[in-house]
N, C-alpha and C positions, 0 to 999 in steps of 0.2 A: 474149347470155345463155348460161350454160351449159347443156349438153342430155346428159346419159347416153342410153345406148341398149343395154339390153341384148338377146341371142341365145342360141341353141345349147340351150335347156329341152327337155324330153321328156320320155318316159314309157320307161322302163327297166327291166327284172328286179334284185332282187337281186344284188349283186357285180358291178351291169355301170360305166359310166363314162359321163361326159361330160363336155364342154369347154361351158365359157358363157364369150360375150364381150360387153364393153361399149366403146362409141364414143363416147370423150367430143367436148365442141366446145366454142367459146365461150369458152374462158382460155388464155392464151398464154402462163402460168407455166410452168416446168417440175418447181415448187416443190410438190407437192399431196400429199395422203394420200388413197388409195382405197382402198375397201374393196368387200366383196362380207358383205350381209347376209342372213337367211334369216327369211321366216314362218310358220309353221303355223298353220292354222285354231285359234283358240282360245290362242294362246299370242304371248307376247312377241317383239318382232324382235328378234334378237341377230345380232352380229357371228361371223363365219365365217374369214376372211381380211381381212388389210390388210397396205395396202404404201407404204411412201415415196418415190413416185416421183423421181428423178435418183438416189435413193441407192441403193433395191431391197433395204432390210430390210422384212422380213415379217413378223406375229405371227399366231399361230393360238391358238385356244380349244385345250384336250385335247381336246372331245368331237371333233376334224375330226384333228388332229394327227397327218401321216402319211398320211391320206386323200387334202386338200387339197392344192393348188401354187395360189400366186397368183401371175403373171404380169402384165409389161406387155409388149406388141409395141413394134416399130419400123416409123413413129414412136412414142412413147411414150402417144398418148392412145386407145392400145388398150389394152385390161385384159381379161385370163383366170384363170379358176376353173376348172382341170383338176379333176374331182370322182371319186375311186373307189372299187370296192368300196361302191358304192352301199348304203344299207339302208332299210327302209321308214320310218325315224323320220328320214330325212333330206328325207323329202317335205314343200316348203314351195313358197313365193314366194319366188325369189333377185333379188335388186336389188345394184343397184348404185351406191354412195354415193362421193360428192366431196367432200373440204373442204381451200380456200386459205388463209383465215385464220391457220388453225390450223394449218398441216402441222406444226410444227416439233415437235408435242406429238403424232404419230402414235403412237409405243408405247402414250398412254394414253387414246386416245381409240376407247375401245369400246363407247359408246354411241349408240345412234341420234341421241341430239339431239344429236353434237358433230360431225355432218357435215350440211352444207349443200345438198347437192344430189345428189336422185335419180334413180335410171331408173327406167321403170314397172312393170319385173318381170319376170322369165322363171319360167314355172311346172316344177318337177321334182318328179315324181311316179314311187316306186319299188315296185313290187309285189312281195309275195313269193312 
């Protein structure tokens, strides 16, 4: 079965940085669309980053645009969210989302229910 795993959360100052990764396992495609979502107490998960893995197009929201880099390592079922210029409305629960199914439809799949499979979360928390 598949498993995400994500790392790298923390508690940072304004303007500072971090790198979050996730370890996928369990699919042997090399076919996928991941992403990297974000939740705030009280508010909706939205999409942040995603990526087409074999192909390595990206799309970002505005609100991140510039901030964010999504990455995959080698092998490729590493995934990074290099995050900067941190600010305190980017404090949430970031996860980390998989869908096989569907890769092919990656540009438009920014919503939570069009990926398949999660990680449990990395918390980032940004004080001003």
């Amino acid at each position: 079965q598949v498993q995400l795993v994500e790392s790298g959360g923390g508690s940072v100052q304004a303007g500072g940085s971090l790198r979050l990764s996730c370890t996928a396992s369990g699919y042997t495609t090399n076919r996928a669309c991941m992403g990297w979502f974000r939740q705030a107490p009280g508010k909706a998960r939205e999409a942040v980053a995603r990526i087409l893995s074999g192909d390595g197009r990206t799309w970002y929201p505005g609100s991140v645009q510039g901030r964010f880099t999504i990455s995959q390592g080698n092998p490729k079922n590493t995934l990074y969210l290099q995050v900067n210029n941190l600010q305190p409305e980017d404090t949430a629960m970031y996860y980390c989302a998989a869908e096989i199914r569907t890769w092919f439809a990656c540009s438009s799949l920014t919503s939570p229910a069009s990926f398949s499979y999660w990680g449990q979360g990395t918390q980032v928390t940004v004080s001003s």
